[in-house]
C-alpha positions, 0 to 999 in steps of 0.5 A: 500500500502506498505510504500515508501520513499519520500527525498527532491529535491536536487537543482543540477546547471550545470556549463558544457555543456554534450551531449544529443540527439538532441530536436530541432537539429534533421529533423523532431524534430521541427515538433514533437514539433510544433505537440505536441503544437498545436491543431488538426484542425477540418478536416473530413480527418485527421488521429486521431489515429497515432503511427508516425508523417509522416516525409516526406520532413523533415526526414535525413534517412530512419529510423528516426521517431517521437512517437506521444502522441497517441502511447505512451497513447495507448500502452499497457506495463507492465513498462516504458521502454515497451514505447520503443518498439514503436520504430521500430524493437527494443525489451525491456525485462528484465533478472532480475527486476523492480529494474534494468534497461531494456535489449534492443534488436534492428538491430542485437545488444544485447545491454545489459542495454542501450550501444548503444542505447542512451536515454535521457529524457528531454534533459537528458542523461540516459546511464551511462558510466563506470558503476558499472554493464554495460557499457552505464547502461540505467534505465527509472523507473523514467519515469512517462508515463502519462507525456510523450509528444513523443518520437524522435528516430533515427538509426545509427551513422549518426546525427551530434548532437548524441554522446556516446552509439548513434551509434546504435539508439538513443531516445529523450523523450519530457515530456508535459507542462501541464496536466489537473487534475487528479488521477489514481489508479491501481490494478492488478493479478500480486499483483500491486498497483499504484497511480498517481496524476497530475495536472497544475496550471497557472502561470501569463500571460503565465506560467504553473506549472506541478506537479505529483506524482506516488506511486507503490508497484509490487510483480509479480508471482516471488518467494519470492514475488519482493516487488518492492516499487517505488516513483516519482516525478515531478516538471515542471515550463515552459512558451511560445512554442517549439519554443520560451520559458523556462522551469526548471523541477526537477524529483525525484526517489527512488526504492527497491526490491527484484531481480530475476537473471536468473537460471540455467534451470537444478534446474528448471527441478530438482526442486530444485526451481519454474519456478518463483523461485531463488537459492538465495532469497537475490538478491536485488536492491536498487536506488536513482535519482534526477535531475534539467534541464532547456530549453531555446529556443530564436529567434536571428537574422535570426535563433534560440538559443538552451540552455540546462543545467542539474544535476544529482545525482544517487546512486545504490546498486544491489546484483546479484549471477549469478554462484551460488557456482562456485567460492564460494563452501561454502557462494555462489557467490553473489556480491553487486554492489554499484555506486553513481555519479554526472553528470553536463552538457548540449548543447548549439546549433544556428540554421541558417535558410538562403540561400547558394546562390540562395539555400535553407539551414540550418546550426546548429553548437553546443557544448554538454559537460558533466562530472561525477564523480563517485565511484563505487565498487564490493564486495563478500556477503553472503545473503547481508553481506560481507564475507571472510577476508578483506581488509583496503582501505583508500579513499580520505578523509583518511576514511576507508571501507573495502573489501573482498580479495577474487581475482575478487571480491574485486575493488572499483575505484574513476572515472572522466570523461569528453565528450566535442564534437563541431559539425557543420550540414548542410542541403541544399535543391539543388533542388526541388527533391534533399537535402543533410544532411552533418556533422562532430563532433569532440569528445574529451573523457578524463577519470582518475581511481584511484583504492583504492584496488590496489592503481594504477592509470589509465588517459587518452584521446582519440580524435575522428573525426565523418564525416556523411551524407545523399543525399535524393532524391524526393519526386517522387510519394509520395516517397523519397530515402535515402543513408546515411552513418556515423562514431560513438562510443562508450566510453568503461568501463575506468577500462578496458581500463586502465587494472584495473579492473581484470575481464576486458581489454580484449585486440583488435588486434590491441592493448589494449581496447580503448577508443572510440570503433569506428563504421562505418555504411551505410544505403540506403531506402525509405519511402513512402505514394504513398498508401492512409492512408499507411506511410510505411518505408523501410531501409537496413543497414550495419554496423561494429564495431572495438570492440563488447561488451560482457557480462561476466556473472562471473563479472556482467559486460561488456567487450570489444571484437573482431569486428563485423559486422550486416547486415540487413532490416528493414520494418515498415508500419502504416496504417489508414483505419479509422480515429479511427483506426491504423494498425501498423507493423515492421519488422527487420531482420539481420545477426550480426557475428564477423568480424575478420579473427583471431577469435582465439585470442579472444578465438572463435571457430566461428563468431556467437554472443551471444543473438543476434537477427537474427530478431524482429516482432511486429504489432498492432492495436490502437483504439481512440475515437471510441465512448467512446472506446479506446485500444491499441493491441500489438504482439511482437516477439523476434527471434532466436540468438545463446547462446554461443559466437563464436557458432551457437549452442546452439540455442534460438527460444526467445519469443512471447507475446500479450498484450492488454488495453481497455478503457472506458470513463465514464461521469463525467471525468471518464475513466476505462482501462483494461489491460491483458498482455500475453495474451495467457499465453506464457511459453517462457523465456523474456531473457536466456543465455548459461554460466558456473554455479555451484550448491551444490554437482556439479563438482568444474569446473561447468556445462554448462548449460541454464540460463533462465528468464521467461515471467511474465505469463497471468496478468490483470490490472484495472485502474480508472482514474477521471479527473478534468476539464482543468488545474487549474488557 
């Protein structure tokens, strides 16, 4: 295996409280959790095999879910943030490599690496506002899968204690306490080798130590080969329940490798490179994450105590060339992205089990901070190496870097921000067929850049007031309806929103960038088991954003745009003939358009938007314990969206894939699983897009063109695990 970098833990305390997703503050996550913990029953009829918790009774909307273990074991997937499309309606693909973070689809949004849709892992935030490549920047390399307890989820801006990049959807990934000991060895066509080793050792009377390493090398079909190298690893000390118990966890990651972009589809059809190929072989990646988080949850009183602090340190260093020789005629146009930021925060919230009268109720007030600081900076390079003349810029500290002048190219920004919201919810329970969820969340967002190009400066702050609710009614028949309605955001880059960064601060109609790009959104729906064994949930939406994000392909970057609106439906069912087996499809359609009656002053000639999905499919099957069997089958299907913004045309069909595991355990605690991913071998592109590009010997204005990131073809996987009895004592 391909020699990889180990670094030490760094031990990071935090002293602020930032904002996470919602662990035991959502309906339904308490469920999820007291699940996770306790052991099935001995029941001839229970559903073994299931991708979702049924959250009948507990849910605030009809689009809430809770991923169970068994999904996220079962699953088939090519790289962590596949465990996402477990998700109803949402689609993970990438448009580079392993070396940066997923591009995800859902209801109608392109949501680039991560705006809008929140992650956060172990109560930790993911998304990276202001980021050195895209707004809201959502890596999860540094997940382990075989550490992941379940995965909360939840859709639209209607849930109190969900913040910045959540208005569109939002997940919390809860990681397991204990893991029997084990190791797992992989190897596969596509040139992966993968180690993993786990294992629990208890501590006291009720105190359990996880530890877990994982080692992976990739090279996939591409050309160069990726020579992905990847390290992490995990530290968990954690002692009681979901309910009543502590834990301090320490994560550590570090990747490197080569990136391929997407191209121009003329080079692939003029042969100038491979369908697997790249115009600029030096594209890379390069990364860096350690943290420490710590949970307490405390009985008090008539009600419960929720603490979570964190502390993260992450550095990333990307070479892209999107253009090729637009504006650079003679060296290209390959830019190196740096970014290193340190992000302290956490929430603490008290939930209130009582009565509102003679009425059932439960109040959860709360307070969720966080702050970063962070430089970040973009440079002109030729094969890794910087080019042109340069600038002096003299940092803080008095030291010097210096910088291309090449205009467009030469920023580096120091960056403070920080997100304080209290926000207060309230369940009640008026009869047995009506409960109502209402909440309100106040944000204040107060952000500072300091160029060291220019030497100009940027504060500010902005306040947002974010009422929500929803009335449910029912159970009638096995069925609840839901009518919900909710005001979110999300934070903008503060580079352009101060006019700082050259390629950004495109300015709304009503006035420069803002802040806080506000979104409103109304949802109606049911779910309902009147079917035995069928859990079946259906959701219509609407909602409208005051300024949509753009990718600029020039930049490599995100921008803020006109508003828009989706419109859509959502239908997503499990069905369990058996108690081995799952049946599982969704299916999501929307109408994403700008919504604005002066298209012309944000330079459209329509309201269509670029890479916006008009409708995701996906279905599968999942088999457990049926004798030593056990797999997982999975189809999904990106739909057609328009290339060009403004245009309908020119058009994409996107793409269909079919992956598959099968497992085989063994005597002896062993266990073989074989995996093929795409498996009818599909040609169609993972991601694509309709932008200017320009090749040698090509008019100096460029052509415009498809630029295209295929499927990884046909691959085969083969893992061996060997388990080592329960948790060591």
């Amino acid at each position: 295996m391909p020699r990889v970098w180990f670094g030490a833990l760094a031990l990071l305390t935090a002293t602020a409280f930032p904002s996470l997703p919602v662990r035991a503050q959502e309906a339904g996550a308490d469920a999820a959790n007291a699940a996770a913990d306790a052991p099935a029953p001995d029941n001839r009829d229970i559903v073994v095999t299931a991708s979702r918790l049924d959250l009948m009774g507990r849910a605030a909307t009809a689009s809430q879910g809770s991923i169970t273990a068994k999904e996220v074991e079962l699953r088939p997937i090519v790289r962590p943030g596949q465990l996402y499309e477990s998700i109803p309606g949402l689609v993970v693909t990438i448009h580079s490599g392993e070396g940066k973070a997923n591009q995800y689809l859902i209801r109608g949004y392109n949501l680039d690496h991560g705006t809008d849709f929140a992650n956060f892992v172990d109560d930790m935030p993911v998304n990276r506002p202001t980021n050195t490549h895209g707004q809201g920047y959502s890596d999860l390399a540094f997940l382990i899968p075989q550490l992941v307890a379940g995965i909360d989820y939840t859709k639209g801006p209607y849930y109190a204690a969900i913040g910045d990049f959540g208005s569109v959807a939002s997940s919390h990934t809860r990681l397991v306490n204990e893991i029997p000991a084990q190791v797992t060895v992989t190897a596969g066509t596509d040139k992966v080798q993968s180690l993993f080793g786990a294992g629990t050792r208890h501590v006291g009377a009720d105190g359990r130590l996880l530890g877990a390493v994982e080692l992976a090398h990739l090279d996939g079909p591409w050309q160069p080969a990726q020579n992905f190298r990847k390290v992490n690893a995990l530290l968990r000390y954690s002692r009681g329940t979901s309910g009543d118990g502590f834990s301090l966890t320490g994560m550590y990651y570090r990747s490197s490798g080569l990136l391929i972009t997407d191209q121009p589809q003329r080079a692939v059809e003029a042969g100038l490179i491979d369908r697997f190929g790249t115009l600029d072989p030096t594209d890379a990646s390069r990364s860096l994450r350690y943290s420490l988080s710590a949970h307490l949850d405390k009985p008090l009183g008539p009600g419960k105590l929720s603490l979570s602090l964190y502390g993260i340190h992450a550095t990333m260093t990307l070479w892209n060339n999107f253009t090729h020789y637009l504006d650079d005629p003679v060296n290209g146009d390959q830019e190196q992205q740096d970014e290193e930021r340190t992000t302290l925060g956490g929430v603490v919230s008290y939930t209130l089990h009582g009565k509102l009268g003679s009425l059932d109720s439960e109040t959860l007030v709360g307070l969720q901070g966080r702050y970063d600081t962070n430089f970040v900076d973009r440079r002109h390079t030729l094969h890794r190496t910087s080019v042109l003349s340069y600038c002096n810029l003299e940092q803080d500290d008095g030291s010097v870097i210096a910088y291309p002048t090449m205009d467009g190219y030469c920023n580096a920004d120091r960056v403070h921000l920080l997100d304080l919201a209290p926000y207060l919810q309230n369940t009640t329970r008026w009869t047995p067929w009506l409960r109502t969820v209402v909440g309100v969340r106040e944000e204040y967002y107060r952000a500072d850049d300091h160029s060291i190009v220019t030497g100009a400066r940027g504060k500010g702050h902005q306040w947002l007031f974010q009422p929500k609710g929803s009335l449910i009614l029912g159970p009638w028949a096995k069925t609840e309806l839901y009518v919900s309605y909710g005001r979110g955001f999300h934070s903008d880059d503060v580079r352009g929103v101060f006019g700082i960064l050259p390629t950004q601060g495109i300015p709304l109609a009503g006035g420069a960038t803002p802040l806080l790009a506000a979104t409103t959104g109304v949802e109606i729906g049911l779910r309902t088991d009147i079917v035995p064994r069928l859990m079946l949930q259906v959701a219509a939406f609407q909602q409208d954003f005051g300024s949509e994000l753009v990718y600029n392909p020039d930049a490599g970057q995100d921008e803020a745009g006109a508003p828009s609106r989706r419109k859509g439906i959502e239908i997503s069912g499990q069905y369990h003939p058996v108690r081995w087996l799952e049946l599982n499809a969704d299916l999501a359609f929307s109408r994403p358009r700008y919504h604005t009656e002066d298209l012309a002053a944000y330079g459209l000639n329509g309201p269509y938007i670029a890479d916006a999905p008009n409708f995701i499919y996906s279905a599968g099957v999942l088999v457990d314990t049926l004798g030593r069997w056990s797999g997982g089958l999975q189809w999904r299907r990106l739909g057609t969206h328009s290339l060009s913004d403004g245009d309908q045309f020119p058009q994409d069909n996107g793409y269909s894939e079919f992956n598959l595991d099968v497992g085989y355990a063994l005597p002896g605690g062993w266990k073989v699983t074989a995996s093929i991913f795409n498996i009818f071998n599909s040609h169609d592109d993972a991601a694509d897009y309709y932008y200017t590009t320009r090749l040698p010997g090509e008019p100096a204005e460029g052509v415009a063109d498809f630029q295209v990131h295929p499927l990884e073809p046909r691959a085969a996987r083969l893992s061996i695990t060997r388990m080592f009895g329960g948790s060591g004592g």
